[in-house]
C-alpha positions as CSV (number, residue, x, y, z in Angstrom):
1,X,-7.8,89.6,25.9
2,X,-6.2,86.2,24.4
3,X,-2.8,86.4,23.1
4,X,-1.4,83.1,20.7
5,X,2.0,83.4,22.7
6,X,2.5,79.4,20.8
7,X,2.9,81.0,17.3
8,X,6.0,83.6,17.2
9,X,7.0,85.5,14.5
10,X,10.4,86.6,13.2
11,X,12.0,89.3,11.9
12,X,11.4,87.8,8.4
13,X,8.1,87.2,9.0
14,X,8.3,83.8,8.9
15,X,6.7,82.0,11.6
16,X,9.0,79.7,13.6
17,X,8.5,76.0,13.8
18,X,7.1,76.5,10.1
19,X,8.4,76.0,6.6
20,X,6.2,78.2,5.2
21,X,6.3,81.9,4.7
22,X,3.0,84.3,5.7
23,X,0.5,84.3,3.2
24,X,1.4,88.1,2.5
25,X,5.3,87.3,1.4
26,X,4.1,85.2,-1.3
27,X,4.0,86.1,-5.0
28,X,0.4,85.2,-4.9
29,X,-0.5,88.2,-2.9
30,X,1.1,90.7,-5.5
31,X,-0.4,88.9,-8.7
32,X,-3.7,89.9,-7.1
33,X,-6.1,91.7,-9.7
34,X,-4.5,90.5,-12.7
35,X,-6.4,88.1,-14.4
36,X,-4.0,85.8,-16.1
37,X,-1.9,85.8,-12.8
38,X,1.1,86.1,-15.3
39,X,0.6,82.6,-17.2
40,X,-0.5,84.6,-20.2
41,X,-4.0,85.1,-21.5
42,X,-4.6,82.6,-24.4
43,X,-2.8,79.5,-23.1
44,X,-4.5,78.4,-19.6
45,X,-2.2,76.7,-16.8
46,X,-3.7,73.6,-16.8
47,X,-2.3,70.9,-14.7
48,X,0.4,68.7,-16.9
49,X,-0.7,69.3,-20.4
50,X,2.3,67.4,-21.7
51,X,2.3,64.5,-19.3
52,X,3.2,63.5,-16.0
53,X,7.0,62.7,-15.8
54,X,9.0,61.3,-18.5
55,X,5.6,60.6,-20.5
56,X,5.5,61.1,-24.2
57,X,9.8,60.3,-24.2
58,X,9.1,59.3,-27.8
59,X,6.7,61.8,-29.3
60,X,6.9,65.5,-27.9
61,X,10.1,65.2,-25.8
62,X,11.9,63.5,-28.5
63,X,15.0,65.4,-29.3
64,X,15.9,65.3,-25.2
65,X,15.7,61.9,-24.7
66,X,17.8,61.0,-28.0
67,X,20.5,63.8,-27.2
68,X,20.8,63.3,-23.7
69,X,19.5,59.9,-22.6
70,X,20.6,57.5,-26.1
71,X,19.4,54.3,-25.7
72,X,16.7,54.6,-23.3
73,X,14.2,52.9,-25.0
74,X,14.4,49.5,-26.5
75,X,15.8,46.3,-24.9
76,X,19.7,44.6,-25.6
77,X,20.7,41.3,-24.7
78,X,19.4,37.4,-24.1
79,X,16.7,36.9,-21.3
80,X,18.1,34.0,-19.2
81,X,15.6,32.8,-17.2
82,X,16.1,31.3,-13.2
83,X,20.0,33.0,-14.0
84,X,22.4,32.0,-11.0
85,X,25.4,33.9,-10.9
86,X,27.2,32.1,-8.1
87,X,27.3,29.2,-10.3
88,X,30.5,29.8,-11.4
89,X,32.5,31.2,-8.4
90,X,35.4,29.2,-8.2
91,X,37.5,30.6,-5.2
92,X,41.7,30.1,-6.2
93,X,44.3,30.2,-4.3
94,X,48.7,30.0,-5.6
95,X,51.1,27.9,-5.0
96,X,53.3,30.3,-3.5
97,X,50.2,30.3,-0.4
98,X,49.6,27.1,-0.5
99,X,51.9,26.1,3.1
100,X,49.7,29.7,4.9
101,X,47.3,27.1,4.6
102,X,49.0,24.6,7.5
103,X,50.1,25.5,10.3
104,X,54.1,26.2,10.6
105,X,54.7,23.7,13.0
106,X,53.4,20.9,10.2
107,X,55.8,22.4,7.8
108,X,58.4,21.9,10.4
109,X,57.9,18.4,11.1
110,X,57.0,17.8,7.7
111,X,60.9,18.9,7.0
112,X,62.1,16.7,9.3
113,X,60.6,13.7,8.7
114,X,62.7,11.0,7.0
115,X,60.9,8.3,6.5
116,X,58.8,10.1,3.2
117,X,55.5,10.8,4.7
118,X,54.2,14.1,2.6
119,X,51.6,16.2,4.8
120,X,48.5,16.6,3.9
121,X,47.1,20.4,2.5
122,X,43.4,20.8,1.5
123,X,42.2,23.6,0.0
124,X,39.0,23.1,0.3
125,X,38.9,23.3,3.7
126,X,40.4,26.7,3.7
127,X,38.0,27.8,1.3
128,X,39.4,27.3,-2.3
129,X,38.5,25.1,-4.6
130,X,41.3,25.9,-7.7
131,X,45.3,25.9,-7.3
132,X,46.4,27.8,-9.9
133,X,50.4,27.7,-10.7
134,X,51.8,31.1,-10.0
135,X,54.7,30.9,-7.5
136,X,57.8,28.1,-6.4
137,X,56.9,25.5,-4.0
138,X,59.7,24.1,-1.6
139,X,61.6,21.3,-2.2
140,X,59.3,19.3,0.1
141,X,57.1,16.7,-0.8
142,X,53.4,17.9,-0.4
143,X,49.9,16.4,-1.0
144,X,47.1,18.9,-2.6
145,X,43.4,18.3,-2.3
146,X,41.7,20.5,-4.2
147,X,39.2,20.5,-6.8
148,X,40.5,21.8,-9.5
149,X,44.1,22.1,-10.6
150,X,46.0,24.3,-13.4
151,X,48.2,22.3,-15.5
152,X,51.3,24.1,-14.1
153,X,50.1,24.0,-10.6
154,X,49.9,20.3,-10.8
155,X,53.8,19.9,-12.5
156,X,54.9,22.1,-10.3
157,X,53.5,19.7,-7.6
158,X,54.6,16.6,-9.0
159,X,58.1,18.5,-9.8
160,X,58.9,18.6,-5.7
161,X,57.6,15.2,-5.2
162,X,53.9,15.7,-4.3
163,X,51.2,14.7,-5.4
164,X,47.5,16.2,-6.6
165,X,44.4,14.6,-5.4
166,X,41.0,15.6,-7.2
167,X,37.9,16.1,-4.4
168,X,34.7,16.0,-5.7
């Protein structure tokens, strides 16, 4: 006598290890005998008599795609071919950040230097490539390389005695 000790049955009567459930806890196994196996005598259950999918979205389906899916069809916009969207990333950075760009001790002697010498910040090298005016700068001559320069960032500049210096 063999015994299949590899397939176990639980209480259920599912077997463990698989998904499925025994052939005879299926609805299948009830429907047995009757002939339309309850999909009704005159229509047949074919396969997808209306289309796989979303097929047919403007014919049969019609009403569900316009009520709950508007705009689904058609096309909007310009077509812009080869587009490059990091064309126009300009990084910024304020005034009020521009000395976090130098080190503190460069402010320092910057401060106490008599003889007029401005240090040198540039933006670019940190990164930015726009100054943009928002902030107060101290009374300290500086000298910005950047880019790009907003018309208050550069009076502001020129206000404490500095000076703005376009980088290609």
């Amino acid at each position: 006598m063999r015994t299949n000790l590899h397939v176990r049955i639980n209480v259920c009567g599912l077997h463990l290890g698989h998904r499925h459930a025994t052939s005879r806890l299926r609805k299948t196994w009830k429907l047995r005998g009757h002939v339309s196996h309850s999909h009704g005598r005159i229509s047949k259950r074919r396969k997808h008599p209306g289309g796989r999918g979303n097929a047919g979205g403007l014919h049969h389906p019609r009403i569900n795609f316009d009520k709950y899916h508007p705009g689904y069809f058609g096309k909007v916009g310009v077509r812009y071919y080869h587009l490059k969207r990091n064309q126009s990333v300009c990084p910024t950075v304020n005034l009020d950040n521009l000395w976090t760009l130098v080190s503190e001790q460069t402010r320092a002697n910057a401060a106490k230097n008599k003889t007029g010498a401005a240090p040198i910040i540039d933006v670019m090298r940190s990164g930015y490539d726009r100054v943009l005016g928002k902030g107060r700068l101290p009374e300290q001559p500086v000298i910005v390389k950047a880019k790009f320069f907003r018309r208050r960032a550069e009076e502001k500049i020129k206000g404490v005695g500095g000076a703005c210096v376009l980088v290609a």
